[in-house]
DSSP file (Angstrom, degrees, kcal/mol; ACC not computed):
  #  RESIDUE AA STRUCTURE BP1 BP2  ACC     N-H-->O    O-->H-N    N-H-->O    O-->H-N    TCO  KAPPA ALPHA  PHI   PSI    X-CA   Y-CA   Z-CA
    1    1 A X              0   0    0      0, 0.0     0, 0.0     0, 0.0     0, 0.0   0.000 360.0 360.0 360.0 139.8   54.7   30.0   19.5
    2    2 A X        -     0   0    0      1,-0.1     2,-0.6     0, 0.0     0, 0.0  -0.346 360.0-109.6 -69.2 150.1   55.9   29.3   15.6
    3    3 A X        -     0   0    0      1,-0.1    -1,-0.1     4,-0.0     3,-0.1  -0.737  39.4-103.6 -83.2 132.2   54.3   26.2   14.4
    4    4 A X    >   -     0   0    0     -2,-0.6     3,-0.7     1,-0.1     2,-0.4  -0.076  36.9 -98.2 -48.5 156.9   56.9   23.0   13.9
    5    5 A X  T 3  S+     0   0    0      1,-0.2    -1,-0.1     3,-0.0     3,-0.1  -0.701 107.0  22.3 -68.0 116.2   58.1   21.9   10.7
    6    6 A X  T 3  S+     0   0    0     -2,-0.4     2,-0.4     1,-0.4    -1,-0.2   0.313  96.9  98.6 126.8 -33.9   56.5   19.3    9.5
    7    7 A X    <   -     0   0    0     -3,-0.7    -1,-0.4     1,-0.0     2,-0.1  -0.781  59.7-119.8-131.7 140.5   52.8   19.3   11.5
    8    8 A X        -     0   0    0     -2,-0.4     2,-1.0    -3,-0.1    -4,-0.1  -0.507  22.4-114.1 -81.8 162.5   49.3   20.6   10.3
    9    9 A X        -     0   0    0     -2,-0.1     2,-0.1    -6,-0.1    -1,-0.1  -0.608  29.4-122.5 -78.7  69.8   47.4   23.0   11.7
   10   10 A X        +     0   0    0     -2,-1.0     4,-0.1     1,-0.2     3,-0.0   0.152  58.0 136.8 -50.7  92.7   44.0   21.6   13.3
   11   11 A X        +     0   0    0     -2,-0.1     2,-0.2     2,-0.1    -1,-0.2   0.502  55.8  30.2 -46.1 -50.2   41.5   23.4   11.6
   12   12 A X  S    S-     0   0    0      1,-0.2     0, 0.0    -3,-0.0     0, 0.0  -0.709 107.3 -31.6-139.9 163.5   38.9   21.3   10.6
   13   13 A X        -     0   0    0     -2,-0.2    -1,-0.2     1,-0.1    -2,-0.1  -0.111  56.8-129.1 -15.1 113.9   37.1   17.9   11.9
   14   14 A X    >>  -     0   0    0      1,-0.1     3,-1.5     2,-0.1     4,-1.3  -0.273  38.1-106.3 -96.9 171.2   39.7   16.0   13.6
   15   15 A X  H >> S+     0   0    0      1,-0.3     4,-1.4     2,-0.2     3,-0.9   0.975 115.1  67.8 -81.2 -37.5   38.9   12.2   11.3
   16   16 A X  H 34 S+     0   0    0      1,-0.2    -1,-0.3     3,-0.2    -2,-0.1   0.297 104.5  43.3 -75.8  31.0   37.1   10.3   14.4
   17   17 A X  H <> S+     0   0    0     -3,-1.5     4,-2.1    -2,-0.7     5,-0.3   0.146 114.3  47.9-113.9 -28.2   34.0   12.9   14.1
   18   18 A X  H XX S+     0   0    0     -4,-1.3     4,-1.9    -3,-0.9     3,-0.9   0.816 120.5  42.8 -74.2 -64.4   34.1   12.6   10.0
   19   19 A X  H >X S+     0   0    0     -4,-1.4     3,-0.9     1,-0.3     4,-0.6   0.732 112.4  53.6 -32.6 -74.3   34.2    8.3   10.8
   20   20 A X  H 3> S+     0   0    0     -5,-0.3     4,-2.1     1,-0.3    -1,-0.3   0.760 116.3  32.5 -49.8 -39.3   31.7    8.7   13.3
   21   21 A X  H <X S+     0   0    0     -4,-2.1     4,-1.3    -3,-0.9    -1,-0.3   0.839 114.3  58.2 -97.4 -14.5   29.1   10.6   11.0
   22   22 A X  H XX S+     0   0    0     -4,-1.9     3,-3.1    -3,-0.9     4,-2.0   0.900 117.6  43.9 -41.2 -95.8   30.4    8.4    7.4
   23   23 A X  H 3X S+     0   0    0     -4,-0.6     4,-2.0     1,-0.3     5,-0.2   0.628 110.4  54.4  16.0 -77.1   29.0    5.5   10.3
   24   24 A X  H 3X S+     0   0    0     -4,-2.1     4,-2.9    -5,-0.4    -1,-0.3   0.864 116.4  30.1 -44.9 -50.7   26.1    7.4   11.1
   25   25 A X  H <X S+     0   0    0     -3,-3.1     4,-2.0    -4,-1.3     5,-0.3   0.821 114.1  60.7-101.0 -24.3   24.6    7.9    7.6
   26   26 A X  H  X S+     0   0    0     -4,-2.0     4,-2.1     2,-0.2     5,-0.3   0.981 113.1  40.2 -50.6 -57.7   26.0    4.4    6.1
   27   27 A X  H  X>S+     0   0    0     -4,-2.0     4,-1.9     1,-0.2     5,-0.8   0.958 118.1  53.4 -82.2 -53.4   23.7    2.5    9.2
   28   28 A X  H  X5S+     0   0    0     -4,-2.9     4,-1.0    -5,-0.2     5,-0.3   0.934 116.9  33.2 -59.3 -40.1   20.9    5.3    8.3
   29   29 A X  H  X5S+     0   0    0     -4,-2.0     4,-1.6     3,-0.1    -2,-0.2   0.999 119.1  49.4 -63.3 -60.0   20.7    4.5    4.5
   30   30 A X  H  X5S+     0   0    0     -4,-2.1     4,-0.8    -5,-0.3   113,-0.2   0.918 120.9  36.8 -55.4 -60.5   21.4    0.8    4.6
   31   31 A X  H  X5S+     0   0    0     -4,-1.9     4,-2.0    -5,-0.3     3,-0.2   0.860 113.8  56.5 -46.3 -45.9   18.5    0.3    7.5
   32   32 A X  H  X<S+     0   0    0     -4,-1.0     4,-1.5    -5,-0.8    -2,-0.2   0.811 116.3  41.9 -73.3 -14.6   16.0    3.0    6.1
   33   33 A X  H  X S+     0   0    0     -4,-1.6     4,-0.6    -5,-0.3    -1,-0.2   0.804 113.0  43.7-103.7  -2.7   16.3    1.0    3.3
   34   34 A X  H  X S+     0   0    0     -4,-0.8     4,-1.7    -3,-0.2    -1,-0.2   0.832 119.1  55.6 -79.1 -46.1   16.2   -2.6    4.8
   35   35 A X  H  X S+     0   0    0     -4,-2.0     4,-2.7     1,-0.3    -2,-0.2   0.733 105.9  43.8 -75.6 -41.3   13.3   -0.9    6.7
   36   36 A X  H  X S+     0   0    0     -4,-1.5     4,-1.7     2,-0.2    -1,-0.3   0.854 106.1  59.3 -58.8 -56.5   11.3    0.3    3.8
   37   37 A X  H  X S+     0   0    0     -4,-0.6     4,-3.1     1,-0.2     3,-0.2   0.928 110.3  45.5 -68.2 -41.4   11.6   -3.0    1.8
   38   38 A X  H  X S+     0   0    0     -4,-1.7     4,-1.2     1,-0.2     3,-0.5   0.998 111.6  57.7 -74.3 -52.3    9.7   -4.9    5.2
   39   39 A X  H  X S+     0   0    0     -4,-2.7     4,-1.9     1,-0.2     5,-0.4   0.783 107.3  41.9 -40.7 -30.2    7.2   -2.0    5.2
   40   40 A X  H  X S+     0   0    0     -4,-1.7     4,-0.7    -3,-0.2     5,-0.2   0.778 111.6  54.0 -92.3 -32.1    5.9   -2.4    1.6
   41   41 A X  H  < S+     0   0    0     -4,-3.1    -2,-0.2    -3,-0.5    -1,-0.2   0.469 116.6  35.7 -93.1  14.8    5.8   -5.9    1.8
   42   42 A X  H  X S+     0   0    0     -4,-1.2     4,-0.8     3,-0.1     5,-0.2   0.740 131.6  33.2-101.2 -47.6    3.4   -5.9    5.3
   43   43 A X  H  X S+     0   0    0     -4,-1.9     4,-1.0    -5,-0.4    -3,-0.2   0.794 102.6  63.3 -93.4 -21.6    1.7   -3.0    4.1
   44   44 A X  H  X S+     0   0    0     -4,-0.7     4,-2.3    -5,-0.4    -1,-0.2   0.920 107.6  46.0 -55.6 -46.8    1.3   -2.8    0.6
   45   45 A X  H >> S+     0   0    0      1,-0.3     4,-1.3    -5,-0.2     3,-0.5   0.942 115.9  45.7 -57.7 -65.5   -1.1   -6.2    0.4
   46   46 A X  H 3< S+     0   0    0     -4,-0.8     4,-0.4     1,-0.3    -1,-0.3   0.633 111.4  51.2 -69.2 -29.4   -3.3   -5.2    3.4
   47   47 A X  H >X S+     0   0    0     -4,-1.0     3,-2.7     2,-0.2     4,-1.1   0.995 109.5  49.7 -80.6 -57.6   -3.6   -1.9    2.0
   48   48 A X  H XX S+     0   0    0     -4,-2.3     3,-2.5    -3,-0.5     4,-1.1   0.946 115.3  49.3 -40.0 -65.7   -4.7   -3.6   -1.8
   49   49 A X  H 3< S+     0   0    0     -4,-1.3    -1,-0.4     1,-0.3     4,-0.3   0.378 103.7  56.5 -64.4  16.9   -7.1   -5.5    0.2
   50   50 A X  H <4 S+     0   0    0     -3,-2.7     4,-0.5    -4,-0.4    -1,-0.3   0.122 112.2  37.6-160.9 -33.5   -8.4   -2.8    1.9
   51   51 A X  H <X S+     0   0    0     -3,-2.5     4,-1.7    -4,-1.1    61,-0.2   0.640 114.9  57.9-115.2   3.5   -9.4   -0.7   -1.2
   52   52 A X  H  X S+     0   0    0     -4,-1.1     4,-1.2     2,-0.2    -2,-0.2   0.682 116.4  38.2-109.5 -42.3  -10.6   -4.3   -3.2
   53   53 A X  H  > S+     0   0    0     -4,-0.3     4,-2.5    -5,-0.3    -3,-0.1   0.917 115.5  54.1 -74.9 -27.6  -13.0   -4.7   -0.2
   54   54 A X  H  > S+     0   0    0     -4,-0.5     4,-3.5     1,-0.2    -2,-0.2   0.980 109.7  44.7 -52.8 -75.9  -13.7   -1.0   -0.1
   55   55 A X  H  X S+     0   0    0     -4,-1.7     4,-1.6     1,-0.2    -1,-0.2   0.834 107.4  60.9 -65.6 -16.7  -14.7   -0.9   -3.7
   56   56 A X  H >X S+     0   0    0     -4,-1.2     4,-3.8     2,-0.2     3,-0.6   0.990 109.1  49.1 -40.8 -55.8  -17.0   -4.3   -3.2
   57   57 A X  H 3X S+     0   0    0     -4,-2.5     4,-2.9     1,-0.3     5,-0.3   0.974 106.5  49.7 -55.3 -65.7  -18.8   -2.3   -0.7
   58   58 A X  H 3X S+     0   0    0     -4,-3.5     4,-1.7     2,-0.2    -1,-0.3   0.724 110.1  49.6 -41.9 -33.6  -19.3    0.5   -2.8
   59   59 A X  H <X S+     0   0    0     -4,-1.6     4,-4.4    -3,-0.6     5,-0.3   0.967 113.2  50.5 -70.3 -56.2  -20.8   -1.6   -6.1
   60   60 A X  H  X S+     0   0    0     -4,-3.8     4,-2.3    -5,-0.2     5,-0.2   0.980 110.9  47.1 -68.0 -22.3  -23.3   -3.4   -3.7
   61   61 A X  H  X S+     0   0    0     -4,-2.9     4,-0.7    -5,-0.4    -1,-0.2   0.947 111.1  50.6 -66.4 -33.3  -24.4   -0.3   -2.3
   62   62 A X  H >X S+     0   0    0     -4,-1.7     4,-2.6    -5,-0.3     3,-1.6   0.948 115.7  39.4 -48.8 -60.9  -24.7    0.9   -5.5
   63   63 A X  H 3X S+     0   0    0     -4,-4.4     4,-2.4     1,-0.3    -2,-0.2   0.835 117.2  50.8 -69.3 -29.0  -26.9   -2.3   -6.8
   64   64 A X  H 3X S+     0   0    0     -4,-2.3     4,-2.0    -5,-0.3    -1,-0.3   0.728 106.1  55.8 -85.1   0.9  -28.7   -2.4   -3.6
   65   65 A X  H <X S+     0   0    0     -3,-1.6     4,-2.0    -4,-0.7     5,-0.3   0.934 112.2  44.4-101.6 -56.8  -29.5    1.7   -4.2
   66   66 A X  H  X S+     0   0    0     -4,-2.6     4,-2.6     1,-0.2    -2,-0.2   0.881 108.5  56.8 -70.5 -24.3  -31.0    0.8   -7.6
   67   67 A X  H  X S+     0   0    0     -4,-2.4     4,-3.5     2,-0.2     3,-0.3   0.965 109.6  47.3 -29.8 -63.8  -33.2   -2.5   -6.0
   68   68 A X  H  X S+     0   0    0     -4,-2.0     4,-3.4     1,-0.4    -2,-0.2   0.891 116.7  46.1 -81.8 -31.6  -34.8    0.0   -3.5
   69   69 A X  H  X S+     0   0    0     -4,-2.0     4,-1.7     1,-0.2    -1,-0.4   0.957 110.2  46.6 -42.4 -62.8  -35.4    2.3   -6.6
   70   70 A X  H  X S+     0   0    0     -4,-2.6     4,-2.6    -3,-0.3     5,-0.4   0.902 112.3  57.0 -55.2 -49.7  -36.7   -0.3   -8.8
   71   71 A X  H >X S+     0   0    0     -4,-3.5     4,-4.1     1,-0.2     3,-0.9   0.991 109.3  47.5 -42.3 -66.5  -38.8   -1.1   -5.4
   72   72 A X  H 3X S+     0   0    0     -4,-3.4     4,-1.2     1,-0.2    -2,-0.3   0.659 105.9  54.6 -50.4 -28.4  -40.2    2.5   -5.4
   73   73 A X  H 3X S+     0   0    0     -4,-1.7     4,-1.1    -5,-0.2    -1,-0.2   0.809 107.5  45.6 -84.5  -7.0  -41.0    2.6   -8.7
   74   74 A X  H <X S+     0   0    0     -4,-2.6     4,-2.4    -3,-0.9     5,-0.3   0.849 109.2  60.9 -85.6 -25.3  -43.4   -0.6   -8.9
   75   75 A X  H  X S+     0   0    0     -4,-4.1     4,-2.4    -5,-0.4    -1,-0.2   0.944 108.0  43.9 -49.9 -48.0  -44.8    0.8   -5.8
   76   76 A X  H  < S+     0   0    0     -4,-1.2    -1,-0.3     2,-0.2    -2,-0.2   0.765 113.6  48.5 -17.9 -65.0  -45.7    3.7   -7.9
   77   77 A X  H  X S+     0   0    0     -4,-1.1     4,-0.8     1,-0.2    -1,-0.2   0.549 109.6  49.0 -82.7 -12.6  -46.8    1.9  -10.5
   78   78 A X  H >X S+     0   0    0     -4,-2.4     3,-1.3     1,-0.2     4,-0.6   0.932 109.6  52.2 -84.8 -38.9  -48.9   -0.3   -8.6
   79   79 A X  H 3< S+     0   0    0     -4,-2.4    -1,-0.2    -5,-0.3    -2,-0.2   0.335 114.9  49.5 -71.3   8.7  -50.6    2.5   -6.6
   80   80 A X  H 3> S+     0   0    0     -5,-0.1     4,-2.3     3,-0.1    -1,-0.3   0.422  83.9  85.4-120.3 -34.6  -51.2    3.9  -10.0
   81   81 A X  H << S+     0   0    0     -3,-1.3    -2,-0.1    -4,-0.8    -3,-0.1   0.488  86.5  52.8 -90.7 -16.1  -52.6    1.1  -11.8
   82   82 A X  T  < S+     0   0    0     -4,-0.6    -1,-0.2     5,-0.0    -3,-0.1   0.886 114.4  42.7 -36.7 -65.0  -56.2    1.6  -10.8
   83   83 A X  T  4 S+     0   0    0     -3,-0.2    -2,-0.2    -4,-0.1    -3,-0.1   0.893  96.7  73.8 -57.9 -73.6  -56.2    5.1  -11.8
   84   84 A X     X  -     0   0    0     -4,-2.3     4,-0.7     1,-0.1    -4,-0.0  -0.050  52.5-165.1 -72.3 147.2  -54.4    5.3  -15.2
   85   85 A X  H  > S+     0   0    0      2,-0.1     4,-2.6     3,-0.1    -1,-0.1   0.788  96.2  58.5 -85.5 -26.1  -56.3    3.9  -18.5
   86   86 A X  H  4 S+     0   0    0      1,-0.2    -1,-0.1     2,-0.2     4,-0.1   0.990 108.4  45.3 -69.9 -45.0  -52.7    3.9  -20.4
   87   87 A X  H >> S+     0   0    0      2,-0.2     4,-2.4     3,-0.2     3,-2.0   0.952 112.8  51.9 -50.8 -57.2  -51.1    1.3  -17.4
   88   88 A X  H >X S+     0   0    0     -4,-0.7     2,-2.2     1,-0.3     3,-1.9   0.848 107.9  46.1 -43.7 -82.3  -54.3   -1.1  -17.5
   89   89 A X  H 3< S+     0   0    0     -4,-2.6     4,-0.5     1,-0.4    -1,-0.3   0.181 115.5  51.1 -80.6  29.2  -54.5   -1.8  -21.5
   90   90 A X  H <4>S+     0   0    0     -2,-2.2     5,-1.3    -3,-2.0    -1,-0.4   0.632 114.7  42.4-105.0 -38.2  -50.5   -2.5  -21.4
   91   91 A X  H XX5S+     0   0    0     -4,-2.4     3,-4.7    -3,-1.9     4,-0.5   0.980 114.5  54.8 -59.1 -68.5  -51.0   -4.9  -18.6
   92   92 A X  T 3<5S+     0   0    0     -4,-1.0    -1,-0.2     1,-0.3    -3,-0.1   0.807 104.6  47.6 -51.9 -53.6  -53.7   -6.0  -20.3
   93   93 A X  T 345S-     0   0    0     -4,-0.5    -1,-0.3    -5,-0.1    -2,-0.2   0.658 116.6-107.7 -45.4 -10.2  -52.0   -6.7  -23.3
   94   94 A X  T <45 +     0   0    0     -3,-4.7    -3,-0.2    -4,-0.3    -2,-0.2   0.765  56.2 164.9  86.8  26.5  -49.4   -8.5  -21.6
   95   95 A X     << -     0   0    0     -5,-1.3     2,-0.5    -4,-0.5    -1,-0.3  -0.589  54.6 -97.1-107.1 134.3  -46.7   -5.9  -22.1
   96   96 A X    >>  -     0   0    0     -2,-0.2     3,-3.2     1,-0.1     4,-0.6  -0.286  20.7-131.0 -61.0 115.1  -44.0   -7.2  -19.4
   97   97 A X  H >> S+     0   0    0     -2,-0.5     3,-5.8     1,-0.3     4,-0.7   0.797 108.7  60.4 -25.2 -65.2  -44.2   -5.2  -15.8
   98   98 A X  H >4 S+     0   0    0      1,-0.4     3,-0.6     2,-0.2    -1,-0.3   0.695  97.6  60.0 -60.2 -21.7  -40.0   -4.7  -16.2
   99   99 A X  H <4 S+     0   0    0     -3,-3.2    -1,-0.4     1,-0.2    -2,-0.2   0.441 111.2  37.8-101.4  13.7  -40.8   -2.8  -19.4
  100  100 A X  H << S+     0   0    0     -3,-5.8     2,-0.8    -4,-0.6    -1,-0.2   0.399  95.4  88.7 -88.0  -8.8  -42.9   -0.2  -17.4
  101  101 A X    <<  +     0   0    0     -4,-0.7     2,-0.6    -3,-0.6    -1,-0.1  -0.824  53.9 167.7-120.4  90.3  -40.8   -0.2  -14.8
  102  102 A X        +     0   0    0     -2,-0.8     2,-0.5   -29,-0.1    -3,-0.1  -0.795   7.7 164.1-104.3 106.8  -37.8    2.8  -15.5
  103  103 A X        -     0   0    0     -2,-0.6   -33,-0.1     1,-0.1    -2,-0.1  -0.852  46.1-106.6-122.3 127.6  -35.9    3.4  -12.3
  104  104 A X        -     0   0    0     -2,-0.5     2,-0.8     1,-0.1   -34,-0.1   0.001  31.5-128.1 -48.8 158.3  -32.6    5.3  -13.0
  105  105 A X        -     0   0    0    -36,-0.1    -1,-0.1    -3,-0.0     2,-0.1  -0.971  29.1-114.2-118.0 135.1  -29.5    3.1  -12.7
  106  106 A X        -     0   0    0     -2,-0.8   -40,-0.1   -44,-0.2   -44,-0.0  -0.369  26.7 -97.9 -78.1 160.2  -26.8    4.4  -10.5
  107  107 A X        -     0   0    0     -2,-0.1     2,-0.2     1,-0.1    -1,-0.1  -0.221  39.1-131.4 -80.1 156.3  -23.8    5.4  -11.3
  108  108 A X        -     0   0    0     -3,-0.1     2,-0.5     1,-0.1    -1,-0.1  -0.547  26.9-105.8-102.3 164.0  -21.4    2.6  -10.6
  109  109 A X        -     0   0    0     -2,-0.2    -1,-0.1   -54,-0.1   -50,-0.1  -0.618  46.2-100.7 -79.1 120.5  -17.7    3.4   -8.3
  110  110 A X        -     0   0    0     -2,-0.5    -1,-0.1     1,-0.1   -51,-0.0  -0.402  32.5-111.1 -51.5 134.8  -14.8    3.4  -10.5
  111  111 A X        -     0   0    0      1,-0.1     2,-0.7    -2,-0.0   -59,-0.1  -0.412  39.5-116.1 -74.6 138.3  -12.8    0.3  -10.3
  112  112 A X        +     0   0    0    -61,-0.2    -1,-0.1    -3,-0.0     2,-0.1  -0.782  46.8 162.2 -93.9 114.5   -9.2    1.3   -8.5
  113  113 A X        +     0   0    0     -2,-0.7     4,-0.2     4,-0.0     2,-0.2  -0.154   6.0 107.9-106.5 176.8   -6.3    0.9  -10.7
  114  114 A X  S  > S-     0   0    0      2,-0.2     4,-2.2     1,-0.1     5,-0.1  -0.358  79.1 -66.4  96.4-159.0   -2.6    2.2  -10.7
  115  115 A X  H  > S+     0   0    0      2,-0.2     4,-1.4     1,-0.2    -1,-0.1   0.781 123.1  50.1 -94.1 -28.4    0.6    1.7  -10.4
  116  116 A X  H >> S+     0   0    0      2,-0.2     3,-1.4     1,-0.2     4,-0.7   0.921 110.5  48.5 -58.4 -75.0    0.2    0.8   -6.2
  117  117 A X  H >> S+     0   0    0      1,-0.3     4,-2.8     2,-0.3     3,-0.9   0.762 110.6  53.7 -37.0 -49.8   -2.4   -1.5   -6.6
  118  118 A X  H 3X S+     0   0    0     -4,-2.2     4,-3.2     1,-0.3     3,-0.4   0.982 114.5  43.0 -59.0 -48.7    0.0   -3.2   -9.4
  119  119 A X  H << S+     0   0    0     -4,-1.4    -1,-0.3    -3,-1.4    -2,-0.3   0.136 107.3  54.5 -94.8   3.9    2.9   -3.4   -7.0
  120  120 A X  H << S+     0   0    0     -3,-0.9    -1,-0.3    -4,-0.7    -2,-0.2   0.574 107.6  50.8-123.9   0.8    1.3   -4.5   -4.3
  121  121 A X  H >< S+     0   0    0     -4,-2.8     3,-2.4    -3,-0.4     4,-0.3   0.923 114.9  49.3 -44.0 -62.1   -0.1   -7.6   -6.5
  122  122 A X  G >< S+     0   0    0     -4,-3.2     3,-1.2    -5,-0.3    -3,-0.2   0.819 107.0  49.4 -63.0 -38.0    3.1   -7.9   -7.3
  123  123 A X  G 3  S+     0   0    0      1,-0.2    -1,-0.3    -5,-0.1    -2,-0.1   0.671 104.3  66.2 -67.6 -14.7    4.5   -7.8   -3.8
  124  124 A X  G <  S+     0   0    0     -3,-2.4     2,-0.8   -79,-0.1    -1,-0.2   0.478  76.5  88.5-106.2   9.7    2.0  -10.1   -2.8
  125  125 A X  S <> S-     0   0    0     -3,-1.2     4,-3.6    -4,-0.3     5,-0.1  -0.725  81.6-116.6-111.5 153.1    3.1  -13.4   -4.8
  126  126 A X  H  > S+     0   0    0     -2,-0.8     4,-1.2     1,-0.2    -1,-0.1   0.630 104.4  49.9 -69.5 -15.4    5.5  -15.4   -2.9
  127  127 A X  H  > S+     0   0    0      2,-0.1     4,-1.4     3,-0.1     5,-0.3   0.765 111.9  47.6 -79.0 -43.4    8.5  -15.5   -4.8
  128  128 A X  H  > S+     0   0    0      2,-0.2     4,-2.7     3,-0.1     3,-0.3   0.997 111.8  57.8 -54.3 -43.8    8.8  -11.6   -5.3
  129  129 A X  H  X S+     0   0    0     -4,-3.6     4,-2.5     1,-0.2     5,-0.4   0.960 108.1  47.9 -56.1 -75.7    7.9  -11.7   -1.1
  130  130 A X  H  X S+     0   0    0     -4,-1.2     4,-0.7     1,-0.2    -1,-0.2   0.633 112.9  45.3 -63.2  -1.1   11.0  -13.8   -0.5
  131  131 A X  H  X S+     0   0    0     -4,-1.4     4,-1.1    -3,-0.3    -1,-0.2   0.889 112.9  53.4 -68.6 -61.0   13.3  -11.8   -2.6
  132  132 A X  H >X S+     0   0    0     -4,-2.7     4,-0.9    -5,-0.3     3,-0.6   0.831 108.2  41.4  16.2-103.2   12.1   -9.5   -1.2
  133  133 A X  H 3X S+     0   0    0     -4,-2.5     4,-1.6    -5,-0.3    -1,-0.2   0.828 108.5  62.0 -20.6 -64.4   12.6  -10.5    2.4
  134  134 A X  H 3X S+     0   0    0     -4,-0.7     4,-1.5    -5,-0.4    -1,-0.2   0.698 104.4  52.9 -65.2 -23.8   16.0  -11.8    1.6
  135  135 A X  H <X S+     0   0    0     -4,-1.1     2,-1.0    -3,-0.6     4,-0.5   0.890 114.3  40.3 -49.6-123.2   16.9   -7.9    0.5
  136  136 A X  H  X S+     0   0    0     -4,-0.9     4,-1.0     1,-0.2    -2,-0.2   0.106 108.6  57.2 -26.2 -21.2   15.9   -6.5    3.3
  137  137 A X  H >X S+     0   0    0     -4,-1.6     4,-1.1    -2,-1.0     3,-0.5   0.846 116.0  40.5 -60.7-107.5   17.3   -9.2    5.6
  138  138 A X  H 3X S+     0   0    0     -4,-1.5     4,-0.7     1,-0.2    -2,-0.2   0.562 110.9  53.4 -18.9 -42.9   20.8   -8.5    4.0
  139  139 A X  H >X S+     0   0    0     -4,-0.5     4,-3.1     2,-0.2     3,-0.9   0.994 116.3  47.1 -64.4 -65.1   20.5   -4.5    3.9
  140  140 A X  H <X S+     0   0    0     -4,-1.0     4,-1.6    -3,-0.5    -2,-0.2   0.780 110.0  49.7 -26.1 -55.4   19.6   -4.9    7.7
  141  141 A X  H 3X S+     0   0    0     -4,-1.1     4,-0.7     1,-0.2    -1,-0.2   0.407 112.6  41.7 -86.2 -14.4   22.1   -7.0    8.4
  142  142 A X  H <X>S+     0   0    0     -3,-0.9     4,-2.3    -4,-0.7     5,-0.7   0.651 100.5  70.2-103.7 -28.5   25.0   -5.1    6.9
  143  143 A X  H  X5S+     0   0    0     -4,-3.1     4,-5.2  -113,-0.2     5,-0.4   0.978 111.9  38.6 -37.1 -69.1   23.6   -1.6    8.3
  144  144 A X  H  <5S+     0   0    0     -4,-1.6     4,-0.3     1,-0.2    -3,-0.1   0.861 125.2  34.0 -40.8 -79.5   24.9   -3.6   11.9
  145  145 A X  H  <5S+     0   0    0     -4,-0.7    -1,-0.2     1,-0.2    -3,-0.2   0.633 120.0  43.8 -80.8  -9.7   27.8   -5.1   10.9
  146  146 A X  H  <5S+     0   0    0     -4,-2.3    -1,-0.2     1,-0.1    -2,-0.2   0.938 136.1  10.8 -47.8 -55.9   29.3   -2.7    8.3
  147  147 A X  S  <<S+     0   0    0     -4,-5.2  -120,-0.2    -5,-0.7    -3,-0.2   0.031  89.7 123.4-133.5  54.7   28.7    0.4   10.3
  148  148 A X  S    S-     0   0    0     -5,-0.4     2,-0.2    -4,-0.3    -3,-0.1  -0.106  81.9 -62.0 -68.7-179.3   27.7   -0.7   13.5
  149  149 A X     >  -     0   0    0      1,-0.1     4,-2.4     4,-0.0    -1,-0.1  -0.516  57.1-110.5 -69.2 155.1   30.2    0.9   16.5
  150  150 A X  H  > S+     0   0    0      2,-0.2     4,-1.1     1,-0.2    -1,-0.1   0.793 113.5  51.2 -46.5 -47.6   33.6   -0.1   16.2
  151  151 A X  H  4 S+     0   0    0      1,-0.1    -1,-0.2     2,-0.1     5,-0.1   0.964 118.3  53.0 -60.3 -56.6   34.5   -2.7   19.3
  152  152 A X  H  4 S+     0   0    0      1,-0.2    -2,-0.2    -3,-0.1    -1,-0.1   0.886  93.8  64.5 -27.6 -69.4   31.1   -4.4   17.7
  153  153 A X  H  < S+     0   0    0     -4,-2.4     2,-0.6     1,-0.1    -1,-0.2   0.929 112.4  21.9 -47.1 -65.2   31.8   -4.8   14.1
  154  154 A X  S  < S-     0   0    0     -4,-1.1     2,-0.2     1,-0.0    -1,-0.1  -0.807  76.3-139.2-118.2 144.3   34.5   -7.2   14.4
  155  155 A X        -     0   0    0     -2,-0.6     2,-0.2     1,-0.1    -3,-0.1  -0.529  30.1-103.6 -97.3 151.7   35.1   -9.3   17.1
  156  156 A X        -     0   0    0     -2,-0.2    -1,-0.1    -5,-0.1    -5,-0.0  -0.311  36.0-125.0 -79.1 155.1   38.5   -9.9   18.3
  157  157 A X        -     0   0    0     -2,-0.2     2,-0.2    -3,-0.0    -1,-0.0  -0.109  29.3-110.1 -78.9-170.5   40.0  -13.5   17.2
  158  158 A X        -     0   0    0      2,-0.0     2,-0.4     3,-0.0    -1,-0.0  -0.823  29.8-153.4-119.9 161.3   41.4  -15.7   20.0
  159  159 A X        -     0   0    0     -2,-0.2     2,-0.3     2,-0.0     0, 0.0  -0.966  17.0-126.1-154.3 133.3   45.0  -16.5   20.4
  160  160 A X        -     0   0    0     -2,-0.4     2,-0.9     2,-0.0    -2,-0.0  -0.596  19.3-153.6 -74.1 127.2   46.6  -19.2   21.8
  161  161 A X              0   0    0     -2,-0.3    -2,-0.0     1,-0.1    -3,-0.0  -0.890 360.0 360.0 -97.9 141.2   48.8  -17.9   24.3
  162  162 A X              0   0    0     -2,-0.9    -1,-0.1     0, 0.0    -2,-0.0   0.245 360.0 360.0-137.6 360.0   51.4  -20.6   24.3
């Protein structure tokens, strides 16, 4: 049969499958991004404290690794101090034990810096949080009602039937 004057040919995506995936990816952007904003401010802090306790640990382990050195070497030097002529006459002079006493110092953990650590200081003071917040509240809250399903989005108004 000849096609009418006047009428297209359906070809292509009839428009309530292009609305339905515009819809689709408006609610996905607008959410992932509402979604994101609540993620960085729960996780970002805990995470900061989390490598700020991390690196505590590591410094005392470090200071207690040179104590037990420092331990080991007076042991040394005490088990030692019988024997050796050179140990006696500096004791004897008074020459201070600590200036016998060289026990390597270990290497200390590098402090952890960058640009997370900065931004999740920053995330973590209370006016940035409730900016914040208020972002991510809104973004949320327009995913639904901008591209929520249709019957949803807007409710119908009431009418007086008279």
């Amino acid at each position: 049969m000849a096609r009418q004057h006047g009428t297209k040919a359906e070809t292509g995506p009839n428009r309530a499958q292009l609305n339905a995936v515009g819809r689709g990816l408006g609610f996905i952007i607008l959410a992932g991004l509402g979604m994101a904003i609540f993620a960085a401010l729960v996780l970002m802090p805990a995470w900061a404290r989390a490598v700020e306790v991390e690196y505590a640990r590591d410094k005392r382990s470090s200071c207690d690794q040179h104590v037990k050195n420092v331990i080991a070497t007076s042991a040394r030097l005490i088990n030692a101090a019988p024997h050796d002529p050179i140990v006696t006459k500096r004791l004897a002079k008074g020459t201070p034990v600590q200036n016998l006493i060289h026990a390597p110092q270990p290497e200390s953990p590098p402090k952890p810096g960058g640009w997370t650590l900065e931004l999740a200081n920053k995330l973590s003071q209370t006016k940035t949080r409730r900016g914040l917040f208020c972002v991510a509240i809104v973004s949320l809250a327009g995913a639904m009602f901008l591209f929520g399903p249709p019957g949803v989005r807007r409710p119908s108004r009431c009418r007086r039937e008279t």
